[in-house]
mmCIF file as gemmi writes it, N, C-alpha and C atoms, coordinates in Angstrom:
data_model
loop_
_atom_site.group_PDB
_atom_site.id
_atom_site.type_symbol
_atom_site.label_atom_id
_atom_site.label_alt_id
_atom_site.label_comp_id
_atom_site.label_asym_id
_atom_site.label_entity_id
_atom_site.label_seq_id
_atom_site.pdbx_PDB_ins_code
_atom_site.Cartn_x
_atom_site.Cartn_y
_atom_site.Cartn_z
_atom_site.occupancy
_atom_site.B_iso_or_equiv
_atom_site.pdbx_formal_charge
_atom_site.auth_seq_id
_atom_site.auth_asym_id
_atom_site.pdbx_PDB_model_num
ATOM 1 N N . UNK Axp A 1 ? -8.806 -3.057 7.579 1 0 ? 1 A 1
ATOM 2 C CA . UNK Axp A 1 ? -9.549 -4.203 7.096 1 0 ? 1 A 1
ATOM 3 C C . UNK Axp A 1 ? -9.019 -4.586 5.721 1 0 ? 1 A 1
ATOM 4 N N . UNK Axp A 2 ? -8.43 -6.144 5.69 1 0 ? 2 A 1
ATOM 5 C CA . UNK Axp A 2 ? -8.08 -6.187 4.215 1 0 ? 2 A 1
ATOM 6 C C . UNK Axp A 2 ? -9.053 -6.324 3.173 1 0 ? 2 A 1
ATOM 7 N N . UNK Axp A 3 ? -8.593 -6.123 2.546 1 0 ? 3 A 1
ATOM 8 C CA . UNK Axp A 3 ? -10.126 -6.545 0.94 1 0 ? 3 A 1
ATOM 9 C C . UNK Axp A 3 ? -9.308 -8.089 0.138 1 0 ? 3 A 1
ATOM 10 N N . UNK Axp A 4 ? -10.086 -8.385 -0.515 1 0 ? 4 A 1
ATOM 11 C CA . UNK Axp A 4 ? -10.235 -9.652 -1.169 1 0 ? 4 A 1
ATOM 12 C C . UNK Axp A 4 ? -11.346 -9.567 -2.094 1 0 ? 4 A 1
ATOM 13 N N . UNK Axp A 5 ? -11.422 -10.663 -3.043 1 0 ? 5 A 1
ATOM 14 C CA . UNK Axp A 5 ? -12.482 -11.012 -3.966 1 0 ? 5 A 1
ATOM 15 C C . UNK Axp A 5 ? -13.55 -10.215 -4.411 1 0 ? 5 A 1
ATOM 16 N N . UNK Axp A 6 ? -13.349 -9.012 -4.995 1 0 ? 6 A 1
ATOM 17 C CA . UNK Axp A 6 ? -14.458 -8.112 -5.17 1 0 ? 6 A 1
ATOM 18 C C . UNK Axp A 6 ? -14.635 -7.524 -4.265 1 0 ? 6 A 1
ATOM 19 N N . UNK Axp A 7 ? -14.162 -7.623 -2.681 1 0 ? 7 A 1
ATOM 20 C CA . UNK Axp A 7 ? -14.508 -6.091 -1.921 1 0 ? 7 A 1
ATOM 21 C C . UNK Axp A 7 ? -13.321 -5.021 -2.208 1 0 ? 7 A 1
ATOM 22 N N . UNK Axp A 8 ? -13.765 -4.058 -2.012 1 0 ? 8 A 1
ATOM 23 C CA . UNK Axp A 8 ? -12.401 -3.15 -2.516 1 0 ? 8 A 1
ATOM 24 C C . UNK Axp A 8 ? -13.283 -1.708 -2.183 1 0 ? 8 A 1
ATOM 25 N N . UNK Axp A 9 ? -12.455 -0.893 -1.919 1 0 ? 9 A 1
ATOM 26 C CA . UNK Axp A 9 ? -12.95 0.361 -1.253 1 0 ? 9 A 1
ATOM 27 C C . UNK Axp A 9 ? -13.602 1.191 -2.034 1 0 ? 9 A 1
ATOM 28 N N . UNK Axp A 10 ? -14.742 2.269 -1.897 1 0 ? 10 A 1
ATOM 29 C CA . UNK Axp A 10 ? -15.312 2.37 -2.847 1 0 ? 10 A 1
ATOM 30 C C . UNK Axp A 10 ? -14.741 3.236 -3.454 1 0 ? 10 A 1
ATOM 31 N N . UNK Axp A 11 ? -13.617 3.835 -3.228 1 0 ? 11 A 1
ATOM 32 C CA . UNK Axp A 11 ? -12.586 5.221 -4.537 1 0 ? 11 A 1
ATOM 33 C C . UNK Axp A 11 ? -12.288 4.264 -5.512 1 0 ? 11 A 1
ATOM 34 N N . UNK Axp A 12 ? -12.251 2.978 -5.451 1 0 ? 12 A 1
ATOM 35 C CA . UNK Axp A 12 ? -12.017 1.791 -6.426 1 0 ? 12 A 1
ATOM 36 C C . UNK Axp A 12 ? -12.649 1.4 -7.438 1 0 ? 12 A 1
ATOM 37 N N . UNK Axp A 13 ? -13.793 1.705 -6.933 1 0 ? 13 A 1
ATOM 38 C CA . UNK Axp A 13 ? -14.825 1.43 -7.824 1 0 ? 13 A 1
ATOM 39 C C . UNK Axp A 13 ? -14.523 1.75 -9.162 1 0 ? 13 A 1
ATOM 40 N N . UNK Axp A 14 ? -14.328 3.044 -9.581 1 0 ? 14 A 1
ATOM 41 C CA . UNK Axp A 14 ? -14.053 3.242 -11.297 1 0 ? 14 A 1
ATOM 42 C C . UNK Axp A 14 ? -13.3 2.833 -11.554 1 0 ? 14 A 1
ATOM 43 N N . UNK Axp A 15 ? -12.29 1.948 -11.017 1 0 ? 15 A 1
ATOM 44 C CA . UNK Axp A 15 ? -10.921 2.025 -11.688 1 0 ? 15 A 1
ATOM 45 C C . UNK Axp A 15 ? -10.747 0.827 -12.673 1 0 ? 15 A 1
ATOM 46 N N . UNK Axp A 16 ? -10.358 0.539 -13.369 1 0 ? 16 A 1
ATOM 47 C CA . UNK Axp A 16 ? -9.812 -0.499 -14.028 1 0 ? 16 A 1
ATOM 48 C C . UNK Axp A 16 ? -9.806 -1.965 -13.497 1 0 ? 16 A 1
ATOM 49 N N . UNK Axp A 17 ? -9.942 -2.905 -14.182 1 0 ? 17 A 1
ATOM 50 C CA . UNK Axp A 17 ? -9.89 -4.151 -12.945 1 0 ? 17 A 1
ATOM 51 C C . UNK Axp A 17 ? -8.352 -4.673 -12.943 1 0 ? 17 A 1
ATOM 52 N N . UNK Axp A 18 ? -7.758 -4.357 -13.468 1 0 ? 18 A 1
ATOM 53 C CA . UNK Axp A 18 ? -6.318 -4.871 -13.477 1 0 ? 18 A 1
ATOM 54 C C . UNK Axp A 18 ? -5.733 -3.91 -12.241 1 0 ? 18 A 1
ATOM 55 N N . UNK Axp A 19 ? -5.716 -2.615 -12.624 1 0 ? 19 A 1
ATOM 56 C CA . UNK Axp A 19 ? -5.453 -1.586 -11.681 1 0 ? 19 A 1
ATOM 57 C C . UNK Axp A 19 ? -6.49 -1.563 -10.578 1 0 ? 19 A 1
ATOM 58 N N . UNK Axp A 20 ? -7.536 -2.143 -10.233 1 0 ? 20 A 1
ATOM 59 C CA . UNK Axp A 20 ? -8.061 -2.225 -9.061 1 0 ? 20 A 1
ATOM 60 C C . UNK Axp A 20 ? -7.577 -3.175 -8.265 1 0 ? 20 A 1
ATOM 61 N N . UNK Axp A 21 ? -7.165 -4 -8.992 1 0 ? 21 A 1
ATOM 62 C CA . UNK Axp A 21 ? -7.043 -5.478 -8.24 1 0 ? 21 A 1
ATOM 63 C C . UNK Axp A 21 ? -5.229 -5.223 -8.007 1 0 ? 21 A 1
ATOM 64 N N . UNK Axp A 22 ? -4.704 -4.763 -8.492 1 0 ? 22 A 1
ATOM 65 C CA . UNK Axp A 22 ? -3.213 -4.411 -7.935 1 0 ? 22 A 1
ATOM 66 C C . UNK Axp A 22 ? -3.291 -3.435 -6.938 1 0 ? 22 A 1
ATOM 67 N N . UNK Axp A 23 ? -3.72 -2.376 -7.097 1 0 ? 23 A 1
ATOM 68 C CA . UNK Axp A 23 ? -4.134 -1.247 -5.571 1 0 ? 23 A 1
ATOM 69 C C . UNK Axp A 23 ? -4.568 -2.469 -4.382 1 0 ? 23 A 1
ATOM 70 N N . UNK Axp A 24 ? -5.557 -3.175 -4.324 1 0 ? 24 A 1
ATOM 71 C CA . UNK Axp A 24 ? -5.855 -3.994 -3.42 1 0 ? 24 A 1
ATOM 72 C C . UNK Axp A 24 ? -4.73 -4.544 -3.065 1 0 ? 24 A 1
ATOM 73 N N . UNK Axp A 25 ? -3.585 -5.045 -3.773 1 0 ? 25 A 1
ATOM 74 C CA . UNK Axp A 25 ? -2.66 -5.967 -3.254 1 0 ? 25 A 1
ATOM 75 C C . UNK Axp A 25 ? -1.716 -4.653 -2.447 1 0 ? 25 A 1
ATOM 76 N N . UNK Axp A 26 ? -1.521 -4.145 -3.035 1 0 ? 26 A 1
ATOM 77 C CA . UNK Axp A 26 ? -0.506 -2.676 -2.276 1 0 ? 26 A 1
ATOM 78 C C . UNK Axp A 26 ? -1.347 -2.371 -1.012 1 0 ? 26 A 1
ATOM 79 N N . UNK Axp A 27 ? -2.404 -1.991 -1.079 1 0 ? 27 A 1
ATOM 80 C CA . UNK Axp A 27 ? -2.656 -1.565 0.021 1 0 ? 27 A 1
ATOM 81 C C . UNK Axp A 27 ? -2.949 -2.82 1.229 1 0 ? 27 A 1
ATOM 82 N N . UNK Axp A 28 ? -3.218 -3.822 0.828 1 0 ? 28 A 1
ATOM 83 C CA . UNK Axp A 28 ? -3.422 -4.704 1.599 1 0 ? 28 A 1
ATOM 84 C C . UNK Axp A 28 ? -1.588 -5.332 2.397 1 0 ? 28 A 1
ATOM 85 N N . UNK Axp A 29 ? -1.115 -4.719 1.751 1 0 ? 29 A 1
ATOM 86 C CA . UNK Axp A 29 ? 0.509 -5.14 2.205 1 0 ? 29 A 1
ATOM 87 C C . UNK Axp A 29 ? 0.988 -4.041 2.98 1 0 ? 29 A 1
ATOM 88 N N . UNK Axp A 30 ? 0.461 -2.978 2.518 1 0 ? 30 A 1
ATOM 89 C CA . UNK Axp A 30 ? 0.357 -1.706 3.506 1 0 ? 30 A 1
ATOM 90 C C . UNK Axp A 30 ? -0.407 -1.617 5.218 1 0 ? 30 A 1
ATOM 91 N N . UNK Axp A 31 ? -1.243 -2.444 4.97 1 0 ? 31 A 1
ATOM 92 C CA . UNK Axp A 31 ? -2.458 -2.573 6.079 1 0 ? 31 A 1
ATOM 93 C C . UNK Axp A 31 ? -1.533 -3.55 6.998 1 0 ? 31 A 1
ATOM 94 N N . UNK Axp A 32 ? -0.67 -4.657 6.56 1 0 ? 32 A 1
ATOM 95 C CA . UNK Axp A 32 ? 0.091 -5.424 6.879 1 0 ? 32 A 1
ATOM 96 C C . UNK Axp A 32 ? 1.156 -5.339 7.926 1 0 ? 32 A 1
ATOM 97 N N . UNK Axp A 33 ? 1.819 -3.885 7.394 1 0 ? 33 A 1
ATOM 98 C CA . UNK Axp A 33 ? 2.862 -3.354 7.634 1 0 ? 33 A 1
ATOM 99 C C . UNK Axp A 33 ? 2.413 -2.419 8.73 1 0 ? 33 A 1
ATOM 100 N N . UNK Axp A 34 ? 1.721 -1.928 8.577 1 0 ? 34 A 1
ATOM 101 C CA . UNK Axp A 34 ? 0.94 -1.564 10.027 1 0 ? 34 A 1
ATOM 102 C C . UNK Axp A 34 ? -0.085 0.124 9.81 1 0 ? 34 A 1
ATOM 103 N N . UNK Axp A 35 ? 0.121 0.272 8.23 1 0 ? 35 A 1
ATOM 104 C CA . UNK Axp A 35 ? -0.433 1.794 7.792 1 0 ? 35 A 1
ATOM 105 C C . UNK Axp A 35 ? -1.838 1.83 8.272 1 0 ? 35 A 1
ATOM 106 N N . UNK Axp A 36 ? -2.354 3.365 8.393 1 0 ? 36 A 1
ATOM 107 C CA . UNK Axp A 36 ? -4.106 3.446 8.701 1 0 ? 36 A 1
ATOM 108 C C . UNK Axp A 36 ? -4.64 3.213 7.421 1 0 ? 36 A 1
ATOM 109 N N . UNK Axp A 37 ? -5.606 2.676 7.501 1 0 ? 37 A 1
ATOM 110 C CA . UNK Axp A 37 ? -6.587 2.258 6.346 1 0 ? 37 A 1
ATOM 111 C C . UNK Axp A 37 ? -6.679 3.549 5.187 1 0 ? 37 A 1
ATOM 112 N N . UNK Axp A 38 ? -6.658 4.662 5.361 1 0 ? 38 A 1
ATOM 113 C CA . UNK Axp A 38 ? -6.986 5.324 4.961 1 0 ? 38 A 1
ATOM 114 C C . UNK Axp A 38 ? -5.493 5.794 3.862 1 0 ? 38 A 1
ATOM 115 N N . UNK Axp A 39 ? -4.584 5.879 4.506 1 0 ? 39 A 1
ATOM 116 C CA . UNK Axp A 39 ? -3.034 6.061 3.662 1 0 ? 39 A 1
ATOM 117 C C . UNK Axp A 39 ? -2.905 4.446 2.814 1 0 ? 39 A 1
ATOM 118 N N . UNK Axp A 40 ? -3.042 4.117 3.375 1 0 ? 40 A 1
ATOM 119 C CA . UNK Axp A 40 ? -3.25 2.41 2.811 1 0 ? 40 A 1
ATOM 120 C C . UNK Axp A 40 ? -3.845 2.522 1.563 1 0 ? 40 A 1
ATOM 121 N N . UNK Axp A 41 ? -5.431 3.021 1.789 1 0 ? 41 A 1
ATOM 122 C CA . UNK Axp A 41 ? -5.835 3.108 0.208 1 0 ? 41 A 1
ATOM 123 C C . UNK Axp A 41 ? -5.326 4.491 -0.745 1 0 ? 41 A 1
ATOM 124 N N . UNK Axp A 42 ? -5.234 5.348 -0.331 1 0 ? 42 A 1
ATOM 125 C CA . UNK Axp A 42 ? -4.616 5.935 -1.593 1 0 ? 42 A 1
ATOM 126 C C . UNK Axp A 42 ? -3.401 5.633 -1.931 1 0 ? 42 A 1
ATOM 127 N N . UNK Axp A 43 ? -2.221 5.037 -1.254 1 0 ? 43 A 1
ATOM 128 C CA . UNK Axp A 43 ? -0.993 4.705 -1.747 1 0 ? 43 A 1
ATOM 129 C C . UNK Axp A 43 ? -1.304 4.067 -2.26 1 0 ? 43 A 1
ATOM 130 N N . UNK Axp A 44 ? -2.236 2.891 -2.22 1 0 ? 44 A 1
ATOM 131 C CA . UNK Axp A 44 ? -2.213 1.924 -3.269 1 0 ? 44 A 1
ATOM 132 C C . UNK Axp A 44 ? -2.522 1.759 -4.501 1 0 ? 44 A 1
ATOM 133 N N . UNK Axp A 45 ? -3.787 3.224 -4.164 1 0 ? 45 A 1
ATOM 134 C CA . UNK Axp A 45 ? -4.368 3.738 -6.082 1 0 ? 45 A 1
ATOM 135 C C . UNK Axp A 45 ? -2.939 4.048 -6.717 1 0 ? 45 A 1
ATOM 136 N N . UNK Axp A 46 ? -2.334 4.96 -5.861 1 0 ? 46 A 1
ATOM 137 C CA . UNK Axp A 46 ? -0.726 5.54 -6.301 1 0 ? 46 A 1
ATOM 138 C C . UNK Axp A 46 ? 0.058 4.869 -7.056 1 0 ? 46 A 1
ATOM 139 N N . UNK Axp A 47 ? 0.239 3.859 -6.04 1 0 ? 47 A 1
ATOM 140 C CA . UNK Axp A 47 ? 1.326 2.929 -6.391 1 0 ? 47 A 1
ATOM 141 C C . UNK Axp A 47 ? 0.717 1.883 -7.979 1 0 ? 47 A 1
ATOM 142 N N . UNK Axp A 48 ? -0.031 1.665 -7.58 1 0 ? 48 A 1
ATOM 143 C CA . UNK Axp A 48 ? -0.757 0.434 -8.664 1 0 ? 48 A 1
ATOM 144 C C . UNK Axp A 48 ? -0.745 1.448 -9.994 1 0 ? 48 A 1
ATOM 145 N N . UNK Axp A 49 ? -1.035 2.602 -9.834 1 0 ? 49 A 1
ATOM 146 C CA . UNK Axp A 49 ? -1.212 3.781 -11.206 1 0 ? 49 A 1
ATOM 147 C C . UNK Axp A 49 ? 0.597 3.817 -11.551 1 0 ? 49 A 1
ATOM 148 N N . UNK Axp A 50 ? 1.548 3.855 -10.556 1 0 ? 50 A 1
ATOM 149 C CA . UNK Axp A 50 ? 3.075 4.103 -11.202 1 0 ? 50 A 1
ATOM 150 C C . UNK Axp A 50 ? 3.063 2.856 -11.701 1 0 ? 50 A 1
ATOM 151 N N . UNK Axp A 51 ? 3.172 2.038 -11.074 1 0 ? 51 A 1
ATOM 152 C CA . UNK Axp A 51 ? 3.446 0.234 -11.345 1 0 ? 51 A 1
ATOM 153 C C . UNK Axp A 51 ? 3.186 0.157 -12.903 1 0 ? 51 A 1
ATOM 154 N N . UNK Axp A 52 ? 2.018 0.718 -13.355 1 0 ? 52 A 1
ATOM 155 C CA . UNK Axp A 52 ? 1.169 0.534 -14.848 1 0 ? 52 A 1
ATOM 156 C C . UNK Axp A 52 ? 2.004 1.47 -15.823 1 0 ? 52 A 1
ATOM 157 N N . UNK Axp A 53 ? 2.331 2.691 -15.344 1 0 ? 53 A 1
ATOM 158 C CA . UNK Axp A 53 ? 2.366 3.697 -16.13 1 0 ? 53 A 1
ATOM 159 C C . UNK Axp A 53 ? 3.918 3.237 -16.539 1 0 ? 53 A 1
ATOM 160 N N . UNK Axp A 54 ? 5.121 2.642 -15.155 1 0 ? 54 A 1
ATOM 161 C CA . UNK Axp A 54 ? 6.269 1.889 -15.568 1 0 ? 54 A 1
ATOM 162 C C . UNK Axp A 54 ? 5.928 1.247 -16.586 1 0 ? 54 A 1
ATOM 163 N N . UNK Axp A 55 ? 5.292 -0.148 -16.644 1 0 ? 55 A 1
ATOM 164 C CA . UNK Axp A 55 ? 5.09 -0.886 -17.054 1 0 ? 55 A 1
ATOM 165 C C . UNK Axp A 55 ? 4.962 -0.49 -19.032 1 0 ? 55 A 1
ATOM 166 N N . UNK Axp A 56 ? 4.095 0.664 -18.677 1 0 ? 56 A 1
ATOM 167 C CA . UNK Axp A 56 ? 3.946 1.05 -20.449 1 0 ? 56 A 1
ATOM 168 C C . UNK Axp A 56 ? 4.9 1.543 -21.021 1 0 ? 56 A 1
ATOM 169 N N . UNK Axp A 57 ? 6.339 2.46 -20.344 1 0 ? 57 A 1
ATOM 170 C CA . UNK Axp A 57 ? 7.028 3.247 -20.257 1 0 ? 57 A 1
ATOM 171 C C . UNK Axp A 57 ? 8.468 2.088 -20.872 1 0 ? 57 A 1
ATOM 172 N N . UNK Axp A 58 ? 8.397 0.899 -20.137 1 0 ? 58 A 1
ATOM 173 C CA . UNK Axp A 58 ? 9.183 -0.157 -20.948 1 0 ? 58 A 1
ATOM 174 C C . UNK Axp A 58 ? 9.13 -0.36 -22.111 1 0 ? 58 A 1
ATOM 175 N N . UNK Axp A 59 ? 7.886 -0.626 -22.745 1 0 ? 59 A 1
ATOM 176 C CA . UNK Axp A 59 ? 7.255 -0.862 -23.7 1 0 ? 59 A 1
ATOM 177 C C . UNK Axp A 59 ? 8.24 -0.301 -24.903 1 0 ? 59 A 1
């Protein structure tokens, strides 16, 4: 099931809204591609947490 606009799974809940709302896009491209919902959302906490941690690492 994809998420959109404020739904988002509830391991999401604490997270950051920048980093919530990027996990949503990963995993929703994951869900796409044909992953179970369930690998879907933690790769995407994963991925959205490297994406950031790159991101500062440029800096």
């Amino acid at each position: 099931m994809p998420w959109y606009h404020g739904d988002y799974p509830p391991s999401y809940k604490n997270q950051p809204v920048k980093l919530r709302e990027k996990a949503v896009e990963i995993a929703n491209a994951l869900l796409k591609e044909g992953a179970e919902e369930g690998v879907a959302i933690a790769t995407g906490l994963k991925r959205a947490r490297e994406f950031f941690q790159d991101q500062e690492n440029k800096k």
